[in-house]
TORVEXFI-239462 format. One record per residue: residue in three letters; residue number from 1; x, y, z of N, C-alpha, C, O in turn. Coordinates in Angstrom, 1 decimal, padded with zeros to 4 digits, m for minus. Layout:
<pts>
<res = Ala | n = NUM | n_X = X | n_Y = Y | n_Z = Z | ca_X = X | ca_Y = Y | ca_Z = Z | c_X = X | c_Y = Y | c_Z = Z | o_X = X | o_Y = Y | o_Z = Z>
...
</pts>
This chain:
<pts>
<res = Unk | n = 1 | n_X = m059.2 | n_Y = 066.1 | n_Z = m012.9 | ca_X = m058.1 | ca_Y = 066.8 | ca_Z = m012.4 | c_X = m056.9 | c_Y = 066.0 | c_Z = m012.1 | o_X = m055.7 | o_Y = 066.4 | o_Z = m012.2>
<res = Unk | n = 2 | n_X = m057.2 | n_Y = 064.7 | n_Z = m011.9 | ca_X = m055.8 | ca_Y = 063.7 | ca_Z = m011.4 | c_X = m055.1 | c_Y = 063.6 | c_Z = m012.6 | o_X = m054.0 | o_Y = 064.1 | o_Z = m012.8>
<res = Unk | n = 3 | n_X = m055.7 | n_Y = 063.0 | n_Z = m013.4 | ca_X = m055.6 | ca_Y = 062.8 | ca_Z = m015.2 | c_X = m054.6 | c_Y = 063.9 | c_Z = m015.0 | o_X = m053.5 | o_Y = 063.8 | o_Z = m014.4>
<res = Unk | n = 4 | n_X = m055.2 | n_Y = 065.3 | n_Z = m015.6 | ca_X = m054.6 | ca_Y = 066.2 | ca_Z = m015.7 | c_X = m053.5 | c_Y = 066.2 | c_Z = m015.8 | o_X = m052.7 | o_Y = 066.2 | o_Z = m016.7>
<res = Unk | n = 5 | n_X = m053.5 | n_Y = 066.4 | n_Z = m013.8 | ca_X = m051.9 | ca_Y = 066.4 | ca_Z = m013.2 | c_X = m051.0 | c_Y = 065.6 | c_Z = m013.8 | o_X = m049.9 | o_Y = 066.0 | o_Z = m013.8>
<res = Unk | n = 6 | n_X = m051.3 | n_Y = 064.4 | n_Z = m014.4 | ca_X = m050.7 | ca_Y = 062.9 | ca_Z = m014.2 | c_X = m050.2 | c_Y = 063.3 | c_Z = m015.6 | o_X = m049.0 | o_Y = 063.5 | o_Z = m015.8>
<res = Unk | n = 7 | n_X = m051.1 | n_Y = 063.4 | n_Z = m016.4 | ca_X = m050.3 | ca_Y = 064.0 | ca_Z = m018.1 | c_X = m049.8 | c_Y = 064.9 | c_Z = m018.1 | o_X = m048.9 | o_Y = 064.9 | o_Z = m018.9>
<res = Unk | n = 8 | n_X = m049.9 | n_Y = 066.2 | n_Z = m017.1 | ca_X = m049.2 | ca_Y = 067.3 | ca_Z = m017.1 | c_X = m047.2 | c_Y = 067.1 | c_Z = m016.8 | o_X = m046.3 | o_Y = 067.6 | o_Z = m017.4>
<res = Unk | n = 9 | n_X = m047.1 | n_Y = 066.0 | n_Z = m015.4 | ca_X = m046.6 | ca_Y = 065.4 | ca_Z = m015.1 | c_X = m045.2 | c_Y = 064.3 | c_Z = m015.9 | o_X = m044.0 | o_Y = 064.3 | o_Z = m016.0>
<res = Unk | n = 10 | n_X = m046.3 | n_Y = 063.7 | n_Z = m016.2 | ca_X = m045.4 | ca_Y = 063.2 | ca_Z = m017.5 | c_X = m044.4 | c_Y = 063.7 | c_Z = m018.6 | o_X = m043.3 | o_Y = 063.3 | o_Z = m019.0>
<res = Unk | n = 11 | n_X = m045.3 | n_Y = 064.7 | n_Z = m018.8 | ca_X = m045.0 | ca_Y = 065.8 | ca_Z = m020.3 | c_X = m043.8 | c_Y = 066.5 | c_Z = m019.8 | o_X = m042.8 | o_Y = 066.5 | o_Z = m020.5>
<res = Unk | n = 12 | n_X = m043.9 | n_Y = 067.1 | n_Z = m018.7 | ca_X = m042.8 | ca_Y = 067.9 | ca_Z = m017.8 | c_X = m040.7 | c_Y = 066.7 | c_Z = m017.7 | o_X = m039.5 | o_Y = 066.9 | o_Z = m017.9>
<res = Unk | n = 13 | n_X = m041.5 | n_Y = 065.6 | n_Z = m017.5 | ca_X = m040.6 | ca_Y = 064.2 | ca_Z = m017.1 | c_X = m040.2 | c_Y = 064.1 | c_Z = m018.5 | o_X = m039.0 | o_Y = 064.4 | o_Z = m018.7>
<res = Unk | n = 14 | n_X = m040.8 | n_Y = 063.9 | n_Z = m019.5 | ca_X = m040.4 | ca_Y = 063.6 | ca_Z = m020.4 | c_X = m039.7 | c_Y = 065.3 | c_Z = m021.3 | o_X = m038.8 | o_Y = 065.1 | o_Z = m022.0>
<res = Unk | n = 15 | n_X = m040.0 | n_Y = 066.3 | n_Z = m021.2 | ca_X = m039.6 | ca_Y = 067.4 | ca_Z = m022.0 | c_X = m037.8 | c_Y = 067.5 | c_Z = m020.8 | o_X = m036.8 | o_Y = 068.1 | o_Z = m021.2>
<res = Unk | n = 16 | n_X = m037.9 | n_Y = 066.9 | n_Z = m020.0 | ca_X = m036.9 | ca_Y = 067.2 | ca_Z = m019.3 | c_X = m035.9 | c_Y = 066.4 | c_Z = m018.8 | o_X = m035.1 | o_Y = 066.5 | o_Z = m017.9>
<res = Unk | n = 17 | n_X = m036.1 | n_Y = 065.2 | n_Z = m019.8 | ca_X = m035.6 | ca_Y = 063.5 | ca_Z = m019.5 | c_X = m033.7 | c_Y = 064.1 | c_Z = m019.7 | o_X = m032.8 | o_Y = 063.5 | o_Z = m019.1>
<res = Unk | n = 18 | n_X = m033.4 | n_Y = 065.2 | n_Z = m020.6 | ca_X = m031.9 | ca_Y = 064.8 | ca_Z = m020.2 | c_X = m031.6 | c_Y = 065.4 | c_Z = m018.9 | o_X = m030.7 | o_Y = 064.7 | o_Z = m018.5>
<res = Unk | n = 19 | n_X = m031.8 | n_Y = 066.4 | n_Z = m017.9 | ca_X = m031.7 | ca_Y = 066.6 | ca_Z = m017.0 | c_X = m032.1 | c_Y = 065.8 | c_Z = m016.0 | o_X = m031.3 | o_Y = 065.6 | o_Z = m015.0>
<res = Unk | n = 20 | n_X = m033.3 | n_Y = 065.2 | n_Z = m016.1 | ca_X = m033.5 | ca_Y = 064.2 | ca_Z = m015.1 | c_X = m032.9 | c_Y = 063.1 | c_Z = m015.2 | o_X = m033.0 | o_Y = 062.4 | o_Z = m014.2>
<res = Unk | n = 21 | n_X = m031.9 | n_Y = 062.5 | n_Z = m016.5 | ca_X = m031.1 | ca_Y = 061.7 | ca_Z = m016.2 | c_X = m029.8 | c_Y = 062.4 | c_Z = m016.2 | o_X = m029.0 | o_Y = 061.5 | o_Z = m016.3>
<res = Unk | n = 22 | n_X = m029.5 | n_Y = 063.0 | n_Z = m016.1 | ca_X = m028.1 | ca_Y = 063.7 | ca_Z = m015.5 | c_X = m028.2 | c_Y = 064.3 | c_Z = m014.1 | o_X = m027.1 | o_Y = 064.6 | o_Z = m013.7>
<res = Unk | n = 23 | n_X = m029.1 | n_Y = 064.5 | n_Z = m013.2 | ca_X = m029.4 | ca_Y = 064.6 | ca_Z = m012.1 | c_X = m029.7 | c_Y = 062.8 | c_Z = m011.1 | o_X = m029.5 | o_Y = 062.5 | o_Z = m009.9>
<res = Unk | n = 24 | n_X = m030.2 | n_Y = 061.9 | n_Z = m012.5 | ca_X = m030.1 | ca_Y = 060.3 | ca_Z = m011.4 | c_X = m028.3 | c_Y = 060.0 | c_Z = m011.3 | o_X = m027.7 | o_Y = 059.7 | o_Z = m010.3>
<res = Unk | n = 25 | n_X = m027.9 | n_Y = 060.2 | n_Z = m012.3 | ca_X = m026.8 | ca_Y = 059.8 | ca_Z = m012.4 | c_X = m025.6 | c_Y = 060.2 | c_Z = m011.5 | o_X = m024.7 | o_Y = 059.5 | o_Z = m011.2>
<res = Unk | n = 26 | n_X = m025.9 | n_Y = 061.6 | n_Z = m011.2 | ca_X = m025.0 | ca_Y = 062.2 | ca_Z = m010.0 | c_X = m025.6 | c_Y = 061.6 | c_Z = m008.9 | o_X = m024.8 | o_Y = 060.8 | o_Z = m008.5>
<res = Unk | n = 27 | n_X = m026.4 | n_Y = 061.6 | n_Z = m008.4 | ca_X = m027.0 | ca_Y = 060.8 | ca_Z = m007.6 | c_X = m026.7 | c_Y = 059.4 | c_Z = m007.1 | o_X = m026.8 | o_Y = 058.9 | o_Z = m006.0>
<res = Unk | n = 28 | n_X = m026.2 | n_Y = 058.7 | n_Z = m008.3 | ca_X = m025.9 | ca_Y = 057.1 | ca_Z = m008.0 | c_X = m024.1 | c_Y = 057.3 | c_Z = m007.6 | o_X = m023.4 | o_Y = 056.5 | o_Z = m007.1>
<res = Unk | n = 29 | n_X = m023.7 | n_Y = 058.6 | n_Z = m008.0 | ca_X = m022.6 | ca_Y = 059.0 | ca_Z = m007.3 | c_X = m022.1 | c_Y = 059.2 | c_Z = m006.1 | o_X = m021.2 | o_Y = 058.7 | o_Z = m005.4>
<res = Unk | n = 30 | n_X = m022.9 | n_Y = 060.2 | n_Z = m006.0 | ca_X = m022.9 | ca_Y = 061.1 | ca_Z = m004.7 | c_X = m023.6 | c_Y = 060.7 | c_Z = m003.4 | o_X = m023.3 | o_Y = 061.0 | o_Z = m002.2>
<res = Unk | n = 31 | n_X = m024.6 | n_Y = 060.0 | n_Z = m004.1 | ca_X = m026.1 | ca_Y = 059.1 | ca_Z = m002.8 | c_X = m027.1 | c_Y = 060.8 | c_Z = m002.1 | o_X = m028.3 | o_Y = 061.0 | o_Z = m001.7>
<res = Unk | n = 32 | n_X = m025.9 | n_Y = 061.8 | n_Z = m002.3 | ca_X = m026.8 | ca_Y = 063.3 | ca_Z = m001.8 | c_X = m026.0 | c_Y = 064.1 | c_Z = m002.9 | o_X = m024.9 | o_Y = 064.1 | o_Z = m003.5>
<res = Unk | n = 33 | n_X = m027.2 | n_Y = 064.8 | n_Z = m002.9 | ca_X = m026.8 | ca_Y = 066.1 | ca_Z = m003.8 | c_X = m027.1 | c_Y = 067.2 | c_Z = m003.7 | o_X = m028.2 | o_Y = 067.1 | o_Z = m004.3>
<res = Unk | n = 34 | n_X = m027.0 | n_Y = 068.6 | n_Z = m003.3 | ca_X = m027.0 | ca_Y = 069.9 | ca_Z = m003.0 | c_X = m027.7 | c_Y = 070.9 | c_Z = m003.7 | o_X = m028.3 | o_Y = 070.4 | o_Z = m004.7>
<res = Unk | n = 35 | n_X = m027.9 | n_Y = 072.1 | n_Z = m003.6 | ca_X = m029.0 | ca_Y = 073.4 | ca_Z = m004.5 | c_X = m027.8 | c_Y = 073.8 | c_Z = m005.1 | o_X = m028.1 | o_Y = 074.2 | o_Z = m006.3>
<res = Unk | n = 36 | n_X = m026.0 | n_Y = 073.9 | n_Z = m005.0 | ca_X = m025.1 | ca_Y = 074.3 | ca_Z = m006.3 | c_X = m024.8 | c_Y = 072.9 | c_Z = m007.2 | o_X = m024.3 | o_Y = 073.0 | o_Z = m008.3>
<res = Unk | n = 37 | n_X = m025.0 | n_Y = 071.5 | n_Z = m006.5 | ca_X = m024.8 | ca_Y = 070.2 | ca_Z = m007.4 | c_X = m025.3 | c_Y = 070.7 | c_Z = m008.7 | o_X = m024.8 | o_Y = 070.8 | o_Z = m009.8>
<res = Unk | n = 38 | n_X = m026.7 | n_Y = 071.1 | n_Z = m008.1 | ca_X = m027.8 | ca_Y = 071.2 | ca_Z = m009.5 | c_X = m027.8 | c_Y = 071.7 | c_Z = m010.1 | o_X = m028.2 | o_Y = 071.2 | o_Z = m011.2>
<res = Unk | n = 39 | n_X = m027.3 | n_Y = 073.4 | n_Z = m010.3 | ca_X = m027.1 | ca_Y = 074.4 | ca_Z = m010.9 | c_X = m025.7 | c_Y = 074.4 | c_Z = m011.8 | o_X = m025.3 | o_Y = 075.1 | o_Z = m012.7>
<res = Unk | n = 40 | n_X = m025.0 | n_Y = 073.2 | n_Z = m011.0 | ca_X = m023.6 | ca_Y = 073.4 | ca_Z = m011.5 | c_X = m024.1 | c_Y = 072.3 | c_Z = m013.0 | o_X = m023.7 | o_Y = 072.3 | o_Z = m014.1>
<res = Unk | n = 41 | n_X = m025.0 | n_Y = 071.3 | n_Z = m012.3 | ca_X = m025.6 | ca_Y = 070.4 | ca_Z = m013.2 | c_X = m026.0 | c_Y = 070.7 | c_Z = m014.5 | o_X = m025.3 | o_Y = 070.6 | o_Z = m015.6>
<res = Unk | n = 42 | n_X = m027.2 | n_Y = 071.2 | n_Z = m014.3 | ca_X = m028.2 | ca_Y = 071.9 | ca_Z = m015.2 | c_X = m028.6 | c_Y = 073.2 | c_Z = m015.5 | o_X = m029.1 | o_Y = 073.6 | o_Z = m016.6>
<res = Unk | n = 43 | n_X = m028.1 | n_Y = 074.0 | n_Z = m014.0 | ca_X = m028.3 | ca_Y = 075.3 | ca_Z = m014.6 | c_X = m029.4 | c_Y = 075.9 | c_Z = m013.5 | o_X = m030.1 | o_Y = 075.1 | o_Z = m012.9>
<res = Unk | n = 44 | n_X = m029.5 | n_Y = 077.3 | n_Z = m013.3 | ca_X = m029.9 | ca_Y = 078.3 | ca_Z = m012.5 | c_X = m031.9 | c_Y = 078.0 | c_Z = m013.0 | o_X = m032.4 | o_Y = 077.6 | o_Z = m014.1>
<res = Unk | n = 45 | n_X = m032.3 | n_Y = 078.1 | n_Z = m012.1 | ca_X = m034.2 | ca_Y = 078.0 | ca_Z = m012.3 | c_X = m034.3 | c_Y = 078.7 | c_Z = m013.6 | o_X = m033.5 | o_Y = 079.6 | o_Z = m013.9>
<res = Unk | n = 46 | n_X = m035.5 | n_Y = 078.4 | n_Z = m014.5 | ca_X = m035.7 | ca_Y = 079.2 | ca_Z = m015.3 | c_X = m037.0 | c_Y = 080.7 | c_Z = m014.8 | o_X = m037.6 | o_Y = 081.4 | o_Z = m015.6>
<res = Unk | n = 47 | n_X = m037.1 | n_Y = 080.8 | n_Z = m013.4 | ca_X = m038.5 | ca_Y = 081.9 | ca_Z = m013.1 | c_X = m037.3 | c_Y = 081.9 | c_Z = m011.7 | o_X = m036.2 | o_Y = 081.4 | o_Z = m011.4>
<res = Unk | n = 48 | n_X = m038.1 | n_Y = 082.6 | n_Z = m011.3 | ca_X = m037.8 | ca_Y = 083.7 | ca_Z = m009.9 | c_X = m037.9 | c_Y = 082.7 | c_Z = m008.7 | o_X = m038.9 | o_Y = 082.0 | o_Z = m008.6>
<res = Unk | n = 49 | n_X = m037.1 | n_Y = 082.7 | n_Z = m008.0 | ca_X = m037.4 | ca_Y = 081.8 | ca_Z = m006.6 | c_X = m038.3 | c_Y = 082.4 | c_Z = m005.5 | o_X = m038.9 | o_Y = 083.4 | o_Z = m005.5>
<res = Unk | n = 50 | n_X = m038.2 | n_Y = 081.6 | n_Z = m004.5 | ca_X = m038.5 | ca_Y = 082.5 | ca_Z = m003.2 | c_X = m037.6 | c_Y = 082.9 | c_Z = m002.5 | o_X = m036.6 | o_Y = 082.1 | o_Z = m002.2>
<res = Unk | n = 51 | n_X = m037.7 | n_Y = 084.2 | n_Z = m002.0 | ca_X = m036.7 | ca_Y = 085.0 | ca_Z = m001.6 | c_X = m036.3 | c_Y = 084.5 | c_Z = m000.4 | o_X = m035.1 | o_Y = 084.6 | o_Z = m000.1>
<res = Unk | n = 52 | n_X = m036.8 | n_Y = 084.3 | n_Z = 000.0 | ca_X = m036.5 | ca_Y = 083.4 | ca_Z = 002.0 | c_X = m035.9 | c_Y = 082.1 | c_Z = 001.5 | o_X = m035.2 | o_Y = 081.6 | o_Z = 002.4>
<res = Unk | n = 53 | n_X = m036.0 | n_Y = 081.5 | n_Z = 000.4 | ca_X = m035.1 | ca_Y = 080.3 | ca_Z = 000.0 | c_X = m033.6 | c_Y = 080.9 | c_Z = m000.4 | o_X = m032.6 | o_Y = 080.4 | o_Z = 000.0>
<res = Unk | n = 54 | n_X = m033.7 | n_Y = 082.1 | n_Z = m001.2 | ca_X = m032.4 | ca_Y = 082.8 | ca_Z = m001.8 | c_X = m031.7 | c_Y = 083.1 | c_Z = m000.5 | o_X = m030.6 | o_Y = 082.6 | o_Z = m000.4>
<res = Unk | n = 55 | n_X = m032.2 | n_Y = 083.8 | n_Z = 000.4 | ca_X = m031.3 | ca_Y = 084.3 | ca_Z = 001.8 | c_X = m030.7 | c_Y = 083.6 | c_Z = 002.0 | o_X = m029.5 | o_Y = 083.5 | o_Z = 002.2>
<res = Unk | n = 56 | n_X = m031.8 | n_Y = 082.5 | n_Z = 002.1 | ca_X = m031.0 | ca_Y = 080.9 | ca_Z = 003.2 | c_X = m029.7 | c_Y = 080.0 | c_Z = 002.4 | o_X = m028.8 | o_Y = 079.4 | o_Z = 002.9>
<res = Unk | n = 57 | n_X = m030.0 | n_Y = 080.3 | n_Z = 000.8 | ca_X = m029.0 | ca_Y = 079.7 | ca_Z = 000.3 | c_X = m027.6 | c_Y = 080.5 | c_Z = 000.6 | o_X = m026.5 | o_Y = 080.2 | o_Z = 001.0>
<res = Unk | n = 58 | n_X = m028.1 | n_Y = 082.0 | n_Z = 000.2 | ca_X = m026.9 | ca_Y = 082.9 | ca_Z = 000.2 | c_X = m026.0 | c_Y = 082.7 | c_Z = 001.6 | o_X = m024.8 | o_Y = 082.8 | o_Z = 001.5>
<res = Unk | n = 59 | n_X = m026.6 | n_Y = 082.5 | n_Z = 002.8 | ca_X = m026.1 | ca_Y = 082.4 | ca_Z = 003.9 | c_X = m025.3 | c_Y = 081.5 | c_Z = 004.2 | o_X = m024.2 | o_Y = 081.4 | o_Z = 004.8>
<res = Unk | n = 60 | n_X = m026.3 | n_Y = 080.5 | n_Z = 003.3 | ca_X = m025.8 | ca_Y = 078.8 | ca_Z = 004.2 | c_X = m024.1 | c_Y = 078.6 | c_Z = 003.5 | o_X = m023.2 | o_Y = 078.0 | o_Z = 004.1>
<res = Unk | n = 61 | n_X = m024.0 | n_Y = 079.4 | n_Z = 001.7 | ca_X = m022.7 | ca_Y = 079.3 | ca_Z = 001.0 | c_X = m021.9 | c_Y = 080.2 | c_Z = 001.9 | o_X = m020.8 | o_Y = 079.7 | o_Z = 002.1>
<res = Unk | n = 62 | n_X = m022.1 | n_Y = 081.4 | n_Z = 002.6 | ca_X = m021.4 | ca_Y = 082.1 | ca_Z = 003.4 | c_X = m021.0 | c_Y = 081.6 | c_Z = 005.0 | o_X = m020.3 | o_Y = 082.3 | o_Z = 005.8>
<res = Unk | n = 63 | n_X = m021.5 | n_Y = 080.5 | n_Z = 005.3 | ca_X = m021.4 | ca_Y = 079.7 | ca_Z = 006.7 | c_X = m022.0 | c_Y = 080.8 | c_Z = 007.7 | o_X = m021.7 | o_Y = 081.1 | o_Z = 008.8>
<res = Unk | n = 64 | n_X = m023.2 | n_Y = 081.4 | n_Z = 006.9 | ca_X = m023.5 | ca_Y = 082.1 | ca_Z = 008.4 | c_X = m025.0 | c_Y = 081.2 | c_Z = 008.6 | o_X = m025.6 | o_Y = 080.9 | o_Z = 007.6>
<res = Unk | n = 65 | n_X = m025.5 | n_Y = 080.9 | n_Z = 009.8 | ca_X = m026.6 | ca_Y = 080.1 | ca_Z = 010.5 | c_X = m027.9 | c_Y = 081.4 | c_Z = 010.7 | o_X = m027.9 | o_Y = 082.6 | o_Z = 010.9>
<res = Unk | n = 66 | n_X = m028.8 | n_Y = 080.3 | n_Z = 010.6 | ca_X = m030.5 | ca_Y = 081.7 | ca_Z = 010.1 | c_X = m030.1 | c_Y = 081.9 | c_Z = 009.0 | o_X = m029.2 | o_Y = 081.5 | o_Z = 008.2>
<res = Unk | n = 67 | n_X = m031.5 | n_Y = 083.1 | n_Z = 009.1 | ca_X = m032.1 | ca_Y = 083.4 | ca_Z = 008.1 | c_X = m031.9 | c_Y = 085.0 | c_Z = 008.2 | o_X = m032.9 | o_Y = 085.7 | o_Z = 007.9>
<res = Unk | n = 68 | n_X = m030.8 | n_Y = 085.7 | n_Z = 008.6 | ca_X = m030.7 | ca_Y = 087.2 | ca_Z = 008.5 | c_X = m029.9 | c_Y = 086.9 | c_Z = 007.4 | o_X = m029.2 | o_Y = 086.0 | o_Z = 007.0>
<res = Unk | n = 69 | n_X = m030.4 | n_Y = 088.3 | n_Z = 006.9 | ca_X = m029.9 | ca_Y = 088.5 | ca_Z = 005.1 | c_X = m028.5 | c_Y = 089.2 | c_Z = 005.3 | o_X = m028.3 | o_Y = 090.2 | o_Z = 006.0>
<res = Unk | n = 70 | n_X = m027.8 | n_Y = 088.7 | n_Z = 004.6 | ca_X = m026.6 | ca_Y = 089.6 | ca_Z = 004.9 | c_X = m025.7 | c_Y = 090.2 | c_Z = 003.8 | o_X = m024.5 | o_Y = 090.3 | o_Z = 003.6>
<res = Unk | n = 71 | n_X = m027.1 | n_Y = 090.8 | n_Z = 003.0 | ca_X = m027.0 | ca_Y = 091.6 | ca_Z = 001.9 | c_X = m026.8 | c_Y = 091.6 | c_Z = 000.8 | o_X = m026.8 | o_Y = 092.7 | o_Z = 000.3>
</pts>
């Protein structure tokens, strides 16, 4: 199973090596980098997120504090 992960792992690093070096790179910039850094980076997830992550982003872009959805 470690195996596995470990080649699974890799495969993932390597099919995705230009983002992952365009994500170090902003990084050796910035020292931090954000959930729109990334997107502005590379682009929007390719699957569905979690919705209590979506609220929290939506909120946190709108400066409102918590986790009430504000539609």
């Amino acid at each position: 199973m470690v195996d596995e992960s470990y080649t699974r792992t890799l495969e993932l690093l390597e099919g995705k090596k230009e983002e992952l070096v365009k994500v170090a790179q902003l990084l050796m910039e910035k020292e931090t980098i954000n959930h729109e850094d990334i997107v502005d980076l590379i682009g929007a997830q390719p699957f569905e997120g979690d919705k209590n992550y979506e609220v929290y982003i939506k909120n946190k872009f709108h400066g409102i504090e918590g986790g009430a959805d504000i539609g």
